[in-house]
PyMOL Python script that loads the backbone (N, CA, C, O; Angstrom):
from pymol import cmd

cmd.read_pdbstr("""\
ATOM      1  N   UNK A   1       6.006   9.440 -26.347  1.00  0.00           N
ATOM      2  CA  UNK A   1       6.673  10.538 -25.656  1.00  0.00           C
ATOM      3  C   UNK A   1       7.104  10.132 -24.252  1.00  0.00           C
ATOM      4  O   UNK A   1       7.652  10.866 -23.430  1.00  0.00           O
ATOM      5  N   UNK A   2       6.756   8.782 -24.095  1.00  0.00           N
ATOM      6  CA  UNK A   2       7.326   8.728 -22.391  1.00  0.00           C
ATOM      7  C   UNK A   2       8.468   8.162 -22.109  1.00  0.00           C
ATOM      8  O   UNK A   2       8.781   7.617 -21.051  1.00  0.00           O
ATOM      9  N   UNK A   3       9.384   8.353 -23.504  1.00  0.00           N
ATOM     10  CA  UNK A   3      10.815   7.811 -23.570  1.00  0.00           C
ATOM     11  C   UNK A   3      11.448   9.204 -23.507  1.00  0.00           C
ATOM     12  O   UNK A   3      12.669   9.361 -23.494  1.00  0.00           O
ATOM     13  N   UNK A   4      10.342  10.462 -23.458  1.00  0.00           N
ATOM     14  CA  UNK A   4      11.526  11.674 -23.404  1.00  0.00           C
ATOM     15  C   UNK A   4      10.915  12.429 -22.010  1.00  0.00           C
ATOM     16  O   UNK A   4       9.857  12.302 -21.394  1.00  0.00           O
ATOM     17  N   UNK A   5      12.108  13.274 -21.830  1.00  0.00           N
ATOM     18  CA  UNK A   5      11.264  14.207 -20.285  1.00  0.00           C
ATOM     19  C   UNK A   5      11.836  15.059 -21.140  1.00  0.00           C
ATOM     20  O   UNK A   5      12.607  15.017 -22.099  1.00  0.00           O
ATOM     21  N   UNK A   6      10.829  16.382 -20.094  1.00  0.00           N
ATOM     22  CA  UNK A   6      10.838  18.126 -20.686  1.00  0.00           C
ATOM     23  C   UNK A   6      11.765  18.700 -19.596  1.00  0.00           C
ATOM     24  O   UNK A   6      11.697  18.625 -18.369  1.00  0.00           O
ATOM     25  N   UNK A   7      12.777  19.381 -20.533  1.00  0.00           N
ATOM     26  CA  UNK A   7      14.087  19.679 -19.704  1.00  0.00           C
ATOM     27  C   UNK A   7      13.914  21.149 -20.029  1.00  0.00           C
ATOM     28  O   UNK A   7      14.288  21.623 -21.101  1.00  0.00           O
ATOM     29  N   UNK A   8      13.345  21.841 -19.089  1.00  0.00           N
ATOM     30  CA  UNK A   8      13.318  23.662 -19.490  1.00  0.00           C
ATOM     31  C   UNK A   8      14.737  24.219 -18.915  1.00  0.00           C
ATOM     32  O   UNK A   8      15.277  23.691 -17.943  1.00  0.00           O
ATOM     33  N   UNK A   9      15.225  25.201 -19.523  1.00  0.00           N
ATOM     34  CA  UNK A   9      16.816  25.610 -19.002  1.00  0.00           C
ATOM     35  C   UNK A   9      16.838  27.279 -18.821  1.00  0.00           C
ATOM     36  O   UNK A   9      16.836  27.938 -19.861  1.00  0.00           O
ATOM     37  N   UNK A  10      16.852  27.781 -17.899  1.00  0.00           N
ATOM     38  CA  UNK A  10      16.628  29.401 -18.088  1.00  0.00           C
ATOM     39  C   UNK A  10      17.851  29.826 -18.278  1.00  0.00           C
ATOM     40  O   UNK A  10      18.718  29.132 -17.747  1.00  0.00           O
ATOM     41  N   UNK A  11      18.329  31.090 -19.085  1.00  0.00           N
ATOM     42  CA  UNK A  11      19.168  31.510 -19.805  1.00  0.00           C
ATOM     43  C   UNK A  11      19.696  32.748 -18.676  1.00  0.00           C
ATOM     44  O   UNK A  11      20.372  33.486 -19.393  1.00  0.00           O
ATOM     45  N   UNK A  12      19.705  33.054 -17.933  1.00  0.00           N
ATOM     46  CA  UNK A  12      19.803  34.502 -17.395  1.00  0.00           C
ATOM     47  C   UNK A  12      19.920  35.386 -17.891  1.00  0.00           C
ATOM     48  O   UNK A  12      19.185  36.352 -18.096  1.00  0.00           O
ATOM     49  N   UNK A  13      21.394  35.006 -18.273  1.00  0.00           N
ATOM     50  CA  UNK A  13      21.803  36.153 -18.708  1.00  0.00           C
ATOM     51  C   UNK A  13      21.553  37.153 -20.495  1.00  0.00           C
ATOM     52  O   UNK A  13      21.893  38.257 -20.919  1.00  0.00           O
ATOM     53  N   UNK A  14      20.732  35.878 -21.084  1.00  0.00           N
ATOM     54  CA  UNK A  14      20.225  36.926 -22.363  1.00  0.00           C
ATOM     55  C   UNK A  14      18.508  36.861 -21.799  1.00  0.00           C
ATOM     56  O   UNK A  14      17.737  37.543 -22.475  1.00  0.00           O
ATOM     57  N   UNK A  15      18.005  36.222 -20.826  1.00  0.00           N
ATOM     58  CA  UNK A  15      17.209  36.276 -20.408  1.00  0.00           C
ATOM     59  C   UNK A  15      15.757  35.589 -21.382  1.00  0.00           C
ATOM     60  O   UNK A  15      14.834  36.280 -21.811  1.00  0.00           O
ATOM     61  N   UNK A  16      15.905  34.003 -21.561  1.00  0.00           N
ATOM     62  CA  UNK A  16      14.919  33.271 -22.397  1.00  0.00           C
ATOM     63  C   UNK A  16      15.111  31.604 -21.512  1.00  0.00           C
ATOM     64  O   UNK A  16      16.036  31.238 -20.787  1.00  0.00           O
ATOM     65  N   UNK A  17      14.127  31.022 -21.833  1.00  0.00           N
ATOM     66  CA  UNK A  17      13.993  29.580 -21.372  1.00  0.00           C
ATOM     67  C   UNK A  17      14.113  28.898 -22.757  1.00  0.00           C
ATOM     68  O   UNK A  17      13.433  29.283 -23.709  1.00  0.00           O
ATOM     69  N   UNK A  18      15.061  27.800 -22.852  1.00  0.00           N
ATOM     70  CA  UNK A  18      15.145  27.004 -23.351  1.00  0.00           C
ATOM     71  C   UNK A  18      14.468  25.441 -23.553  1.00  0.00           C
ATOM     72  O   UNK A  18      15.365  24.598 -23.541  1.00  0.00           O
ATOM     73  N   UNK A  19      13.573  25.053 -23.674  1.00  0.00           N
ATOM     74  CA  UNK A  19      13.076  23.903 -24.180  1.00  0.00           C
ATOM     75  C   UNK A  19      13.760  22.747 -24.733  1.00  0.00           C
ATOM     76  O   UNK A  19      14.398  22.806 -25.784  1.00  0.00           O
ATOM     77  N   UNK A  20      13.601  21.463 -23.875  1.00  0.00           N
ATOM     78  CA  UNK A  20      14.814  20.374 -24.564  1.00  0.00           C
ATOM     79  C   UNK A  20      13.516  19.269 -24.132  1.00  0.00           C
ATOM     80  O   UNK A  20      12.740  19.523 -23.211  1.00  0.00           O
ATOM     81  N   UNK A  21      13.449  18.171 -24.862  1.00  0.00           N
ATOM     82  CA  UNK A  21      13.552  17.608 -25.018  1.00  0.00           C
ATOM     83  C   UNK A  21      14.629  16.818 -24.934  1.00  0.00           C
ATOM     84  O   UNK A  21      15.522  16.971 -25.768  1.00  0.00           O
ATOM     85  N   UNK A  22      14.776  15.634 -23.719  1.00  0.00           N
ATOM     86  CA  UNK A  22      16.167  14.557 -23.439  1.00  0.00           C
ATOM     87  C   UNK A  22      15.570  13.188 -23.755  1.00  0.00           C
ATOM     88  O   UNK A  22      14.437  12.794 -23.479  1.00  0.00           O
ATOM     89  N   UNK A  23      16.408  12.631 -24.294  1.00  0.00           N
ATOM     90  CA  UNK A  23      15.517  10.891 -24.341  1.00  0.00           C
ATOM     91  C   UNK A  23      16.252   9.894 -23.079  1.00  0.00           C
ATOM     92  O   UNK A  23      17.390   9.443 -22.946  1.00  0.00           O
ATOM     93  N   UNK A  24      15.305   9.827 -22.453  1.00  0.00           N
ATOM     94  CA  UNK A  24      15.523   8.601 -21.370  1.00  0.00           C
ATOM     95  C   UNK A  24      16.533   7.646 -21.737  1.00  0.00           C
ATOM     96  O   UNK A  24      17.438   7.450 -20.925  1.00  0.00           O
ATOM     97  N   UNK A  25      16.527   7.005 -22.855  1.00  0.00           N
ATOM     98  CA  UNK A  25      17.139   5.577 -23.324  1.00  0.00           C
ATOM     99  C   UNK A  25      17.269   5.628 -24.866  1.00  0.00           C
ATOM    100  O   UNK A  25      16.519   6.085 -25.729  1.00  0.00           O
ATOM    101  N   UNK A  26      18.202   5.147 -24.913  1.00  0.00           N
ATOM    102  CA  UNK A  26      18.556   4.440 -26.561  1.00  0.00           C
ATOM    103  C   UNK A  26      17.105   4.234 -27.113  1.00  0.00           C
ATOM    104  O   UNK A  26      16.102   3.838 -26.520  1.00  0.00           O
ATOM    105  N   UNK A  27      17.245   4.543 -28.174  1.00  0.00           N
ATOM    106  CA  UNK A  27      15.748   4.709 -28.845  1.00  0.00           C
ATOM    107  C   UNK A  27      15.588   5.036 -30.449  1.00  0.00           C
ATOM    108  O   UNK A  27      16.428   5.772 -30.967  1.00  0.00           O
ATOM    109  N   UNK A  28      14.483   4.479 -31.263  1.00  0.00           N
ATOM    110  CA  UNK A  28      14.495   5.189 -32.417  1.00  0.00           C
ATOM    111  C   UNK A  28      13.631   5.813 -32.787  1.00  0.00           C
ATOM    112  O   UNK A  28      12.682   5.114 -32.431  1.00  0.00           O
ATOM    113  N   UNK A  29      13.090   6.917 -33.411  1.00  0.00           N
ATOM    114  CA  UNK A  29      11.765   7.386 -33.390  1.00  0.00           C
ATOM    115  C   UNK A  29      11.561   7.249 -34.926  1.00  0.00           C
ATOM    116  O   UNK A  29      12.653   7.239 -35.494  1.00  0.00           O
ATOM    117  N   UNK A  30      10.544   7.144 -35.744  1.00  0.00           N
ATOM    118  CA  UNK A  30      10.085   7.042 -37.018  1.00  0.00           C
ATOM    119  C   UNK A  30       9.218   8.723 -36.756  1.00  0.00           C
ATOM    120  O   UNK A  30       8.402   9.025 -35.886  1.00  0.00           O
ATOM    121  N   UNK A  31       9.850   9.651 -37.998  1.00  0.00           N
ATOM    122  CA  UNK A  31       8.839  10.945 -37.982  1.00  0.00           C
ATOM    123  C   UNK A  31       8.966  10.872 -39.373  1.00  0.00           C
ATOM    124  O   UNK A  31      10.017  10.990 -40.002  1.00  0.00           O
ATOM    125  N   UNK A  32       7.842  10.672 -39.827  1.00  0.00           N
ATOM    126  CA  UNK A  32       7.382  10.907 -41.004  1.00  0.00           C
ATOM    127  C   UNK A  32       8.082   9.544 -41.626  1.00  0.00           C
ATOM    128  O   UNK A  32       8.225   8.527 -40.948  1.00  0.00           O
ATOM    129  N   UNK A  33       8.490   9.654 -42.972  1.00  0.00           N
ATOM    130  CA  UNK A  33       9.080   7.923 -42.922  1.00  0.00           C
ATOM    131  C   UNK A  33      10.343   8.112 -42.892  1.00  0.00           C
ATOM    132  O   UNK A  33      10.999   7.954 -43.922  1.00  0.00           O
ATOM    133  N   UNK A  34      10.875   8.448 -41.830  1.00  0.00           N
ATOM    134  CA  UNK A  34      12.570   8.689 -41.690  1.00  0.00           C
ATOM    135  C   UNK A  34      12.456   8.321 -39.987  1.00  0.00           C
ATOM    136  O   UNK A  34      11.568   8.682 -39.215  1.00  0.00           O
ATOM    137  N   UNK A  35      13.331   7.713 -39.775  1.00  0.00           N
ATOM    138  CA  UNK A  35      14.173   6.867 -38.578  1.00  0.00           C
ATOM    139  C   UNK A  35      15.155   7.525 -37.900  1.00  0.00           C
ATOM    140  O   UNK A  35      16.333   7.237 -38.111  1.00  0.00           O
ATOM    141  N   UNK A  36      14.919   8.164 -37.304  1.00  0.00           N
ATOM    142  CA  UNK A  36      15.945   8.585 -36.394  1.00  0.00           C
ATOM    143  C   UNK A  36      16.374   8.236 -34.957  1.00  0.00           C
ATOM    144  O   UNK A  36      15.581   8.412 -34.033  1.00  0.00           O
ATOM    145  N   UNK A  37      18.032   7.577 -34.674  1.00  0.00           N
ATOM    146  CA  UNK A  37      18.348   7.279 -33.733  1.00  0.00           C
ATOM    147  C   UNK A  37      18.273   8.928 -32.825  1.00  0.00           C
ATOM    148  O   UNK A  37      18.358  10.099 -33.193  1.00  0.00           O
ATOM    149  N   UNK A  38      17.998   7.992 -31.012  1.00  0.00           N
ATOM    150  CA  UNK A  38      18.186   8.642 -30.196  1.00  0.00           C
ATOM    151  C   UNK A  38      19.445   8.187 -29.360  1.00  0.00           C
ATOM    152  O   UNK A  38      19.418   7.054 -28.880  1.00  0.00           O
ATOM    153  N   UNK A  39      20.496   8.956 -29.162  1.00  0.00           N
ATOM    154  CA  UNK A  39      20.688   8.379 -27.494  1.00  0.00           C
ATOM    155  C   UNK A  39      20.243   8.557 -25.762  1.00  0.00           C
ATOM    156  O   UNK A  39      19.369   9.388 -25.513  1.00  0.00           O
ATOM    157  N   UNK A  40      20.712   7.954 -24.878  1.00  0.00           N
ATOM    158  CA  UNK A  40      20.514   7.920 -23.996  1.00  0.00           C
ATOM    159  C   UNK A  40      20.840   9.218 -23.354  1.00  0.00           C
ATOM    160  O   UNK A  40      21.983   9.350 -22.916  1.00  0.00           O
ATOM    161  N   UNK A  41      19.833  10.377 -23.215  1.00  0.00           N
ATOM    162  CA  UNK A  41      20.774  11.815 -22.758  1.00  0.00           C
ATOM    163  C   UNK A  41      20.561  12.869 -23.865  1.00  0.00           C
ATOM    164  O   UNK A  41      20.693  14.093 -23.863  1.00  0.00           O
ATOM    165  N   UNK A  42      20.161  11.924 -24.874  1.00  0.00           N
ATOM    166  CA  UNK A  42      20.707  13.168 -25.875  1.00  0.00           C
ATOM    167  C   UNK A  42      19.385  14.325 -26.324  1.00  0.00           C
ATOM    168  O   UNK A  42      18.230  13.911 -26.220  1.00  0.00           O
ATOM    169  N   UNK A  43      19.560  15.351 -26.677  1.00  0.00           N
ATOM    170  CA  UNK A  43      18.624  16.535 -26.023  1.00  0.00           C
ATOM    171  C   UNK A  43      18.033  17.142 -27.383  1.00  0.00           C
ATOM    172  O   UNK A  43      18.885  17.645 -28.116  1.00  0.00           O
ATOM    173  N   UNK A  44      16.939  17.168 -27.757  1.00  0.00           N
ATOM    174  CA  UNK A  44      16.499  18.038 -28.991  1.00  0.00           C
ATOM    175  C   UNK A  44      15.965  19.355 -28.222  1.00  0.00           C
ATOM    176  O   UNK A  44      15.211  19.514 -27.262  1.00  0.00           O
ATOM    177  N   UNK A  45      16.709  20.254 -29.091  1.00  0.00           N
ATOM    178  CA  UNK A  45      16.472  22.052 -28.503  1.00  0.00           C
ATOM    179  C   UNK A  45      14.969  22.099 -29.491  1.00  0.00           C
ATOM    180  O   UNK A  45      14.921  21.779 -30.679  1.00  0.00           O
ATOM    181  N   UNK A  46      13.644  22.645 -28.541  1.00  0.00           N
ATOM    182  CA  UNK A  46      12.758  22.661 -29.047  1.00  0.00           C
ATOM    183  C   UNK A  46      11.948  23.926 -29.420  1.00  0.00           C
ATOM    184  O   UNK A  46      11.143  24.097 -30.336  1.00  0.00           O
ATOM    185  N   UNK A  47      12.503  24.987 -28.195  1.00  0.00           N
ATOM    186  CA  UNK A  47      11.493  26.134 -28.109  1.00  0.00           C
ATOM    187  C   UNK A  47      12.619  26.959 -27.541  1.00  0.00           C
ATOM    188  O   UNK A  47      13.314  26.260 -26.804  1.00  0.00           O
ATOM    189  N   UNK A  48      13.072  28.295 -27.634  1.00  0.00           N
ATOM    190  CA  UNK A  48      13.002  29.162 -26.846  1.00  0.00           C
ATOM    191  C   UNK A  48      12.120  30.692 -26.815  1.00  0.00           C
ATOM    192  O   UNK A  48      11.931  31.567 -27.660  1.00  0.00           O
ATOM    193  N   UNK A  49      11.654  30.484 -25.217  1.00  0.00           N
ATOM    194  CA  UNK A  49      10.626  31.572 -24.830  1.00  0.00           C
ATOM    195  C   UNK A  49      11.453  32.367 -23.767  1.00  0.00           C
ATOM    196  O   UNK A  49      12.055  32.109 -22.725  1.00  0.00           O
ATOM    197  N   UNK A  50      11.082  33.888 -24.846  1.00  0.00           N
ATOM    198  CA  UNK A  50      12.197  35.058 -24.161  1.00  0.00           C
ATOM    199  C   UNK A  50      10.744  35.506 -23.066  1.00  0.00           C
ATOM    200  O   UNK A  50       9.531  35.383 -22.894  1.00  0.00           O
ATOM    201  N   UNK A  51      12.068  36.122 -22.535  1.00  0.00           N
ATOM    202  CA  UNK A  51      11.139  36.494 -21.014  1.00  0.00           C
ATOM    203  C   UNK A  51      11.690  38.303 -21.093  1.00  0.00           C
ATOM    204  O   UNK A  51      12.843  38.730 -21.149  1.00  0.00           O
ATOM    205  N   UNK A  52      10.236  39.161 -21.069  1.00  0.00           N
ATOM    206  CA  UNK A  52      11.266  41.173 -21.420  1.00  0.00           C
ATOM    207  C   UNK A  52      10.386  41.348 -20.161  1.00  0.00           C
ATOM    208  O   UNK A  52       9.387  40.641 -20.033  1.00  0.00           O
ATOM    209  N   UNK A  53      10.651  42.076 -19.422  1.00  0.00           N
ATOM    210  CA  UNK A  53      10.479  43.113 -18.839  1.00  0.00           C
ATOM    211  C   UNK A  53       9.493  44.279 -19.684  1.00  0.00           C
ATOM    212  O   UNK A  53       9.814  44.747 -20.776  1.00  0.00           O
ATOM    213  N   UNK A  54       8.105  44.672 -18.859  1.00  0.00           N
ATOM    214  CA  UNK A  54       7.028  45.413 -19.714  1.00  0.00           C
ATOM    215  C   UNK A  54       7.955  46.363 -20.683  1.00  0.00           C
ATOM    216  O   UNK A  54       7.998  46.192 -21.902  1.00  0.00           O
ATOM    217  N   UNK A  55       8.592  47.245 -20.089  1.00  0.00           N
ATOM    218  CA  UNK A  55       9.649  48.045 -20.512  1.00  0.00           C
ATOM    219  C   UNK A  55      10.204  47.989 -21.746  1.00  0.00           C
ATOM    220  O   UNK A  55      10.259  48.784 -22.685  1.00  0.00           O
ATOM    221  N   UNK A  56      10.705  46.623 -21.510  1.00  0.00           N
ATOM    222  CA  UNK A  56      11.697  46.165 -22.557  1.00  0.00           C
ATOM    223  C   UNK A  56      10.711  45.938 -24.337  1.00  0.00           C
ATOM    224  O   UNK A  56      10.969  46.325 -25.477  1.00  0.00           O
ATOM    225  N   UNK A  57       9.359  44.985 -23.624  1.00  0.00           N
ATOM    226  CA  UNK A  57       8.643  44.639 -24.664  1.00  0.00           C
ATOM    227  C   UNK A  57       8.343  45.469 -25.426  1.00  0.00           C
ATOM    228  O   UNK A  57       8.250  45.353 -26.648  1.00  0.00           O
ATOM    229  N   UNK A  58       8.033  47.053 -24.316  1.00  0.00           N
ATOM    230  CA  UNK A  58       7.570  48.039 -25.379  1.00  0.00           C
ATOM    231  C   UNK A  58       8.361  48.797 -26.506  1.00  0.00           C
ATOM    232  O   UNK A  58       8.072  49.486 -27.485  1.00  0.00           O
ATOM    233  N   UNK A  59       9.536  48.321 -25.874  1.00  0.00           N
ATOM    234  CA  UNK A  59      10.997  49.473 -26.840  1.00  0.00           C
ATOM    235  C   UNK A  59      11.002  48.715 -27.643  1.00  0.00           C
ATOM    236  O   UNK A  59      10.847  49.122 -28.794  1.00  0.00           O
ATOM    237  N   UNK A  60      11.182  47.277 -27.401  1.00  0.00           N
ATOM    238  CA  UNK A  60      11.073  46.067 -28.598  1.00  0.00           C
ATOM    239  C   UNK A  60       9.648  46.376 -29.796  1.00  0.00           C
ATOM    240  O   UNK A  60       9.689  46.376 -31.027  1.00  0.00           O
ATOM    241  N   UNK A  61       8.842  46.543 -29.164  1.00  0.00           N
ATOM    242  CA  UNK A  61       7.545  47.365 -30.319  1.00  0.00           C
ATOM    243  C   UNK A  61       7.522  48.063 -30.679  1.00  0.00           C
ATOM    244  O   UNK A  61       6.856  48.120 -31.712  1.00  0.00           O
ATOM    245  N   UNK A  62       8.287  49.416 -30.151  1.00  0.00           N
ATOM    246  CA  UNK A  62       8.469  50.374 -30.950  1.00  0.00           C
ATOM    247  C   UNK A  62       9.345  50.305 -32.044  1.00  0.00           C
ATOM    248  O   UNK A  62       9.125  50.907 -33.095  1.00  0.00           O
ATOM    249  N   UNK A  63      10.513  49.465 -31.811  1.00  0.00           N
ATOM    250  CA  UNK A  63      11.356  49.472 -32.625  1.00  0.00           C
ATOM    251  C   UNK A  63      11.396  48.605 -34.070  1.00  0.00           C
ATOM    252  O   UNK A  63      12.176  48.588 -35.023  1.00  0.00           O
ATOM    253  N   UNK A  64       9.957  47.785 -33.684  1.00  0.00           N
ATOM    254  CA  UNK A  64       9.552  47.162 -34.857  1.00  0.00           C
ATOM    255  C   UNK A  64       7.849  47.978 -35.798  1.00  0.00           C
ATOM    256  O   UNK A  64       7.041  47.454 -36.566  1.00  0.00           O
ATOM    257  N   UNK A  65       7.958  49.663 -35.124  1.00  0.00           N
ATOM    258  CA  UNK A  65       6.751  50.557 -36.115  1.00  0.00           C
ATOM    259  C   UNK A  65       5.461  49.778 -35.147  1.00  0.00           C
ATOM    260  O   UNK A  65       4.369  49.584 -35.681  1.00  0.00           O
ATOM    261  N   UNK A  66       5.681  49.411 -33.856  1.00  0.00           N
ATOM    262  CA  UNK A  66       4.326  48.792 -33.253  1.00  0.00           C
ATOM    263  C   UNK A  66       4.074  50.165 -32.258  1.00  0.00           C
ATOM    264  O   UNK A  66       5.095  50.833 -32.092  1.00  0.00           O
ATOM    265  N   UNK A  67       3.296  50.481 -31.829  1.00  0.00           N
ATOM    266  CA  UNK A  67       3.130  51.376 -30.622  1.00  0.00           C
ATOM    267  C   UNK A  67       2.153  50.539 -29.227  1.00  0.00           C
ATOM    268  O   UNK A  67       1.007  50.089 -29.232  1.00  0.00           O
ATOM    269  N   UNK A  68       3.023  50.586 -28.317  1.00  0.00           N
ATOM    270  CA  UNK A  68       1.683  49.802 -27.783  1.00  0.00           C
ATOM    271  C   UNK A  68       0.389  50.762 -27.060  1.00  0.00           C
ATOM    272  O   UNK A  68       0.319  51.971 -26.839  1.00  0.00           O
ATOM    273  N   UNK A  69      -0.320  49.931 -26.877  1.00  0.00           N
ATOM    274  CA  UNK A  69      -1.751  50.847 -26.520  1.00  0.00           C
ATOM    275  C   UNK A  69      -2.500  50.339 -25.164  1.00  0.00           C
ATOM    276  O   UNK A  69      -2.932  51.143 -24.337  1.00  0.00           O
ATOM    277  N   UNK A  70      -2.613  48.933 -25.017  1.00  0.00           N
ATOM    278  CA  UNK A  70      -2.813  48.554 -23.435  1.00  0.00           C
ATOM    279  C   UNK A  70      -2.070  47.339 -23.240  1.00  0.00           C
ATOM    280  O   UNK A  70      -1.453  46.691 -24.086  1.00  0.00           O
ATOM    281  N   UNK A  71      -2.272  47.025 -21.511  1.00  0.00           N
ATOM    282  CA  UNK A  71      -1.333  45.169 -21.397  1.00  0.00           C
ATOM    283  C   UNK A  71      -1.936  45.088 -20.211  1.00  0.00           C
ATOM    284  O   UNK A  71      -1.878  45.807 -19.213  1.00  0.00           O
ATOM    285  N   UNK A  72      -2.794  43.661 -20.573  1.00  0.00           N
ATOM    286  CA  UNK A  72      -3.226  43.030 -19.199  1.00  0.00           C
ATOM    287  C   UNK A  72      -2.262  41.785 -18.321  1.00  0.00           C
ATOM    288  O   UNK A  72      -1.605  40.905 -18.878  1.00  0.00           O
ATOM    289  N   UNK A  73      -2.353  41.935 -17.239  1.00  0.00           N
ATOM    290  CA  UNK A  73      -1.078  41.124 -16.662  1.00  0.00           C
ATOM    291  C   UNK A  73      -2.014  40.506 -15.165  1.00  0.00           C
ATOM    292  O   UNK A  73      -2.897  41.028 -14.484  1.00  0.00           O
ATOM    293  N   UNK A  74      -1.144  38.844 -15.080  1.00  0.00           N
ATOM    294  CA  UNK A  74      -1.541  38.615 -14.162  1.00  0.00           C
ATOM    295  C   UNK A  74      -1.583  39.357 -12.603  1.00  0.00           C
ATOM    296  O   UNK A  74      -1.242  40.538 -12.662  1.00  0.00           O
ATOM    297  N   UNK A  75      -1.906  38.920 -11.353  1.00  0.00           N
ATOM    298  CA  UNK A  75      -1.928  39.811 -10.088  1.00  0.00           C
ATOM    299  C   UNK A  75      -0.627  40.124  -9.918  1.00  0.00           C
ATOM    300  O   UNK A  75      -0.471  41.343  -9.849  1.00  0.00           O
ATOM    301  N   UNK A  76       0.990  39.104  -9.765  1.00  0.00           N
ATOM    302  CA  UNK A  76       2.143  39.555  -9.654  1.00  0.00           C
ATOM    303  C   UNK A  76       2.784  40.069 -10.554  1.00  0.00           C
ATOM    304  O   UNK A  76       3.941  40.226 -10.162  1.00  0.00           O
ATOM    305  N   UNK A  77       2.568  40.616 -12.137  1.00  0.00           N
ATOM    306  CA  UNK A  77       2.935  40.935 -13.419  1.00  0.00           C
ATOM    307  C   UNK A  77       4.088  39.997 -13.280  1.00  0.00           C
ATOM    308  O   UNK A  77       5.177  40.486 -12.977  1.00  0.00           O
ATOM    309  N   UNK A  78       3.972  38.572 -13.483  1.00  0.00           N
ATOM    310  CA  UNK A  78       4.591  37.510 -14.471  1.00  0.00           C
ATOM    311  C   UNK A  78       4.382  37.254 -15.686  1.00  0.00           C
ATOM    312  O   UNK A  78       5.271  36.814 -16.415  1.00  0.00           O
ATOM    313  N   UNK A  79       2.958  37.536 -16.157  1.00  0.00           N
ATOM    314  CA  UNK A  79       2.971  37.461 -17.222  1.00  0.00           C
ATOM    315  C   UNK A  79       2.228  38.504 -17.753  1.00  0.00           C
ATOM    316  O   UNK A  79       1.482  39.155 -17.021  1.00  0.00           O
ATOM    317  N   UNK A  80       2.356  38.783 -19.119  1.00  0.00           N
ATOM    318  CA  UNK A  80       1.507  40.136 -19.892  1.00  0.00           C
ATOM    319  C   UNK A  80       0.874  39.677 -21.093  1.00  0.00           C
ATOM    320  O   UNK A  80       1.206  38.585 -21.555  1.00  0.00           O
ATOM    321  N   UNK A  81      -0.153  40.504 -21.753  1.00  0.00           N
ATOM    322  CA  UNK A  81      -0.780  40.793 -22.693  1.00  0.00           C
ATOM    323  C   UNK A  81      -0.705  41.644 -23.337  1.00  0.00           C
ATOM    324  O   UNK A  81      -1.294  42.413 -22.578  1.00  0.00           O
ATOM    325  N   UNK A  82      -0.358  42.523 -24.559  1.00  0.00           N
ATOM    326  CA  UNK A  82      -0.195  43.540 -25.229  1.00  0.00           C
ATOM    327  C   UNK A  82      -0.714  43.638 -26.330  1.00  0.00           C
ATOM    328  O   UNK A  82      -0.399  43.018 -27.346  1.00  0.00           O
ATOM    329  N   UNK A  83      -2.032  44.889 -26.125  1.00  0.00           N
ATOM    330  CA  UNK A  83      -2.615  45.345 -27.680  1.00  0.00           C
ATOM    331  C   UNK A  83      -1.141  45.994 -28.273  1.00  0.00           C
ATOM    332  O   UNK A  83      -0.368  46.587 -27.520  1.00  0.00           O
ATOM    333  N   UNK A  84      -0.987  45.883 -29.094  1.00  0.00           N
ATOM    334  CA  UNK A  84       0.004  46.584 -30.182  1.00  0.00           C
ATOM    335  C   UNK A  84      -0.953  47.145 -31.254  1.00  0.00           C
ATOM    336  O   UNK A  84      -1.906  46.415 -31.524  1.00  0.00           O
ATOM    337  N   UNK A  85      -0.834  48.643 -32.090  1.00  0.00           N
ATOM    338  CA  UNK A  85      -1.151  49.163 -33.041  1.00  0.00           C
ATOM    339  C   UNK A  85      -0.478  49.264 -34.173  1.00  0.00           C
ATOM    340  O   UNK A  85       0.685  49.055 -33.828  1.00  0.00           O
ATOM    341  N   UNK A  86      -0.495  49.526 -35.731  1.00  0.00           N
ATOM    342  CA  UNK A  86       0.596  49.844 -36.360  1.00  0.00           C
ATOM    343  C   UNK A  86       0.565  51.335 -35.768  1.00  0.00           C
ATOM    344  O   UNK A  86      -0.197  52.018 -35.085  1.00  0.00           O
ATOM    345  N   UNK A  87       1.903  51.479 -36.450  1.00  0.00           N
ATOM    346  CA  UNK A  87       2.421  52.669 -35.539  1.00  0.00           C
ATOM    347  C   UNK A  87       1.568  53.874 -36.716  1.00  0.00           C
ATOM    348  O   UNK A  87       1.148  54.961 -36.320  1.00  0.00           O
ATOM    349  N   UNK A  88       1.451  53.421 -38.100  1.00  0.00           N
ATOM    350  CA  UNK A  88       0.671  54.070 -39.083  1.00  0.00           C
ATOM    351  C   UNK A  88      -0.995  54.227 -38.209  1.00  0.00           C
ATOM    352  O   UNK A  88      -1.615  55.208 -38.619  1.00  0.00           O
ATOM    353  N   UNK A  89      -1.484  53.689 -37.487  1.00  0.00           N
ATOM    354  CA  UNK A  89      -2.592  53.831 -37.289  1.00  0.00           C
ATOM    355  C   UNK A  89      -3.043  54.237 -35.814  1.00  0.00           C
ATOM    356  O   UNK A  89      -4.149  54.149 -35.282  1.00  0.00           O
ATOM    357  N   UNK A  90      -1.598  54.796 -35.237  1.00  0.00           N
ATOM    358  CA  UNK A  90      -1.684  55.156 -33.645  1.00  0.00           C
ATOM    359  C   UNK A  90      -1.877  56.292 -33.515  1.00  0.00           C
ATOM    360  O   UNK A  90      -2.050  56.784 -32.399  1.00  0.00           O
ATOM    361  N   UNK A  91      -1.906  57.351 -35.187  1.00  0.00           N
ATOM    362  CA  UNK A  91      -1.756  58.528 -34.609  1.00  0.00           C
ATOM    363  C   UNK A  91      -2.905  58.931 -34.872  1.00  0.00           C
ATOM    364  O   UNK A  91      -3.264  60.052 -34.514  1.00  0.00           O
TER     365      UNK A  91
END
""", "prot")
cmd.dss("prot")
cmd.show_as("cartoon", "prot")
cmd.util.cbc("prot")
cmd.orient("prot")
């Protein structure tokens, strides 16, 4: 892995971080028994992690029959935690 660096890319405007993987140099990697060329630059999309607003997460749960019920968050609410219920078992 020290032929690649971690290239995170924030999205603004749909609001998610993108994950890349770039390879330093011309390169080949063997995954599994298959060979794959790299180039110099060239970027494997690895992860994207959406970023909601408490708000947002919760309309997003409701709208998938979740209800939420508590959310622990760090001291500046950057990040959250959310019990979710089925929504069958909230009432």
């Amino acid at each position: 892995m020290k032929a690649f660096k971690h290239k995170p890319i924030f999205n603004t405007r749909d609001g998610w971080i993108e994950i890349h993987l770039v390879s330093s140099r011309g390169q080949s990697v063997k995954i599994r028994a298959r060979r794959t060329p790299f180039r110099a630059g060239q970027s494997i999309h690895t992860e994207n992690s959406y970023k909601y607003s408490m708000g947002q997460f919760r309309a997003l749960a409701r709208s998938a029959n979740w209800h939420p019920r508590r959310v622990w968050t760090d001291p500046r609410e950057l990040f959250s935690v959310h019990e979710l219920v089925s929504s069958c078992d909230a009432k």
